[in-house]
N, C-alpha and C positions, 0 to 999 in steps of 0.2 A: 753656567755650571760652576765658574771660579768665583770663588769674594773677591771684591774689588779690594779689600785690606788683605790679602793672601799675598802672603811673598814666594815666587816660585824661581828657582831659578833658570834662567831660559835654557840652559841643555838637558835640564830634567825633560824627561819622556813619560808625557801622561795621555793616556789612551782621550780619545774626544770626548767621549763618558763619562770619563772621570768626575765627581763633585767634588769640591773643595771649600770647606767651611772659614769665617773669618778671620784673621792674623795665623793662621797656619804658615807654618813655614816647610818648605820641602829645595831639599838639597838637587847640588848638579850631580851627583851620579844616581839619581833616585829614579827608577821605573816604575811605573804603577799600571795596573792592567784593565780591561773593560767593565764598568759598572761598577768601582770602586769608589765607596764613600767615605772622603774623609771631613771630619767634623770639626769645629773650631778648635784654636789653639793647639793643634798638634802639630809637631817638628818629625820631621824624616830627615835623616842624613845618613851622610856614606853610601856605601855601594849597598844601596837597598835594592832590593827585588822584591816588588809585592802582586800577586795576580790577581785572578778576576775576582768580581763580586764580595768583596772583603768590604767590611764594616770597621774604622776604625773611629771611636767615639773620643769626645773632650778632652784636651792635654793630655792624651800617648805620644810618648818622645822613643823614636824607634832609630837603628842606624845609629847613635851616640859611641863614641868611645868606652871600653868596656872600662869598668871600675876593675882595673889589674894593672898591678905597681910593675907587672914586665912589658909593659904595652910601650911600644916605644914608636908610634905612626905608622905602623904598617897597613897598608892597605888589606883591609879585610874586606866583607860584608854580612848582610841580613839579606835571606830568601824564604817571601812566605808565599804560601801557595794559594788556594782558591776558596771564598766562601769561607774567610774566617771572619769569625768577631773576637773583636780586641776593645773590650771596657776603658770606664775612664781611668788615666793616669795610669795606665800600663806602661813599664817601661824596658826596650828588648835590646842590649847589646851588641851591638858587633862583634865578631872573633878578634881575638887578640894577637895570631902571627898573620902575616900576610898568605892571601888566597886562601884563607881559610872563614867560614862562614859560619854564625848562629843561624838553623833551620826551622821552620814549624810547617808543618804539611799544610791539609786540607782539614776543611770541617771544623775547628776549636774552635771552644771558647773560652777566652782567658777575661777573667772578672777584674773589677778594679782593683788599683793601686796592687796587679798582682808584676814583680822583677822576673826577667828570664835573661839572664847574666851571659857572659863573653861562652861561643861553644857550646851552649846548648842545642838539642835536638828533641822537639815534640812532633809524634806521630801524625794522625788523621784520628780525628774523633774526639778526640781530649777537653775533658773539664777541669779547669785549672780556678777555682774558686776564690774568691775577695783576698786580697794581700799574703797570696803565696810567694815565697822569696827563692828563687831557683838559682844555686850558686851557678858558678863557673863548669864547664862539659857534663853536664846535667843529661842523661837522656830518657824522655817518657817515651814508651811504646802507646801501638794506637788504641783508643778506648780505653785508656786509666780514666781515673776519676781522683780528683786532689782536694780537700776538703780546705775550708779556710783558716788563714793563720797557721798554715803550716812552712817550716823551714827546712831545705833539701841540701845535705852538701856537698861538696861538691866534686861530680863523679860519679855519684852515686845514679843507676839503672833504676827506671823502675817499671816494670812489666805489664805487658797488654792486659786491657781488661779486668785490672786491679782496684783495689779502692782503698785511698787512705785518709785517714777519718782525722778531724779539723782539730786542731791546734798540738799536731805531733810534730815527735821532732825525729828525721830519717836521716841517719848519718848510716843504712848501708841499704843495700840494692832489697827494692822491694819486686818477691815474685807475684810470677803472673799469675792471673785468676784469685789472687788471695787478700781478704780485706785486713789489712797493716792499722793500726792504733797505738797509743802511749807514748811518754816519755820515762822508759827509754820506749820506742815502738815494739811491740811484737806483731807474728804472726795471729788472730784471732780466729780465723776462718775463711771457710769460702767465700767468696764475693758472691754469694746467690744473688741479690738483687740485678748486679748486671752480668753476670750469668742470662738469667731470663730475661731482660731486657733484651740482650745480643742475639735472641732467640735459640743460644745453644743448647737449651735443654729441649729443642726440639728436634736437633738433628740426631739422624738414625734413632728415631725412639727412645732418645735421651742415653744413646751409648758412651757420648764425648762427656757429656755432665755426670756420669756416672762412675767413669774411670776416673775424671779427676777429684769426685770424693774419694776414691778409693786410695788417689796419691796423697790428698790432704790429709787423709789417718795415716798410710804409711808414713810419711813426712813428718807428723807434726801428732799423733797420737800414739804413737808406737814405743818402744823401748831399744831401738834400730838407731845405730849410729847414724849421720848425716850422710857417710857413706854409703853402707849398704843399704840406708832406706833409697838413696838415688840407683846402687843395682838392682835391687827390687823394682822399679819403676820399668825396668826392662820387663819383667812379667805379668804387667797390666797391657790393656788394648792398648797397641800400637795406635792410636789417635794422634792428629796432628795438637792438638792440645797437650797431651802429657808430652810427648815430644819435644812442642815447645818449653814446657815449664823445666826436663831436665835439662836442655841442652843451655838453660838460662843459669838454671843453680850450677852445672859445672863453669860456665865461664864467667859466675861470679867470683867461684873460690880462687881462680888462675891470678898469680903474680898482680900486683897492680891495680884489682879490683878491690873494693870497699867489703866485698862479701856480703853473704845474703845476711837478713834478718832472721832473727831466731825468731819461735813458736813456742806455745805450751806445750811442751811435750809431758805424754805420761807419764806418771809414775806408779812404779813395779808395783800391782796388785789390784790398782784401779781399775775402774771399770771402763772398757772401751763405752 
């Protein structure tokens, strides 16, 4: 199950399952967990965590020291969970202060030559497409979808079940449910596509897909300041969707956050 050209070092802990492809190299604080394939040439270092069933393919360099001029040796790590794929030449950061960790859940797939930098945090579910560049405390919520050639800065949130469309540039927090586009990026709409995918247009007879058309006009069609279109959201269905997407727009705005992305918002006379 190991290439006889694999260098491993002997206190790393690899479950007996484990595959390991040729001249890979995997570090001493590296764990890896059952049914875990890794592919030639790839490097694990630091205090990596990676669990079961994960596919890591060709030259992904994971656990590396984060490209951050404050990084001064401290023991961080990488903890990724179950059932990810990780394309060629991906490459994922460790945290940059001590005991602190870059995460990615369950379920992804992150495409080649895509960077997820020191302090990032991707959900369960997430497509992370060809040569996306994820700065530094970067967080995806689960089931975004990242289109390719896109660049993220850094800090910036970007919300469940979202989509943002290939070669934009996201310098602030993209909301949930809503498909993000351009340079600079806007708001252009609902993410219908995975919407219906997630099957939420099917739950309660499409009550939950219905309110939050009804937030994306308040929102983003209306003539309603960013404020009162968010207290307006209080007299839509209380659904755990609109919920979520305000309680996301206010603690974008709070001190320290990048702030959401703007929309097309109407103008006075136009027709809804």
């Amino acid at each position: 199950m190991i290439h006889p050209t694999a260098v491993i070092h002997p206190q790393a802990q690899l479950h007996p399952s484990v595959r390991v492809g040729a001249y890979a190299v995997i570090g001493e604080q590296v764990t890896i967990g059952r049914d875990t394939t890794i592919e030639a040439h790839v490097v694990i270092d630091g205090a990596t965590n990676i669990g079961e069933r994960n596919h890591i393919f060709p030259g992904a360099a994971i656990g590396l020291e984060p490209q951050d001029l404050k990084y001064e040796g401290a023991i961080s790590g990488v903890s990724i969970g179950n059932d990810n794929r990780i394309r060629e030449y991906v490459t994922i950061n460790r945290a940059t202060q001590g005991g602190e960790m870059t995460c990615i859940g369950d379920n992804n797939l992150l495409m080649a030559y895509v960077h997820v930098a020191h302090n990032c945090t991707i959900g369960n579910g997430v497509v992370i497409t060809n040569a996306v560049e994820l700065a530094g405390h970067v967080c995806v919520e689960s089931n975004a979808r990242i289109g390719g050639v896109v660049g993220v800065h850094q800090f910036v949130h970007i919300g469940q079940l979202s989509m943002v469309g290939g070669m934009s540039r996201i310098d602030r927090d993209v909301p949930p449910y809503m498909l993000v586009e351009g340079n600079p990026s806007r708001v252009r709409a609902l993410n219908q596509v995975g919407l219906k995918r997630s099957g939420l247009m099917e739950v309660d007879e499409g009550q939950a897909f219905q309110a939050l058309k009804k937030a994306f006009r308040l929102l983003y069609r209306s003539d309603l300041t960013l404020d009162r279109a968010l207290d307006g959201l209080n007299m839509l269905p209380g659904t755990p969707e609109v919920q979520h997407l305000q309680r996301f727009l206010q603690a974008s705005r709070q001190p320290g956050r990048r702030g959401p992305i703007s929309g097309q918002r109407r103008h006075r006379g136009e027709a809804s």
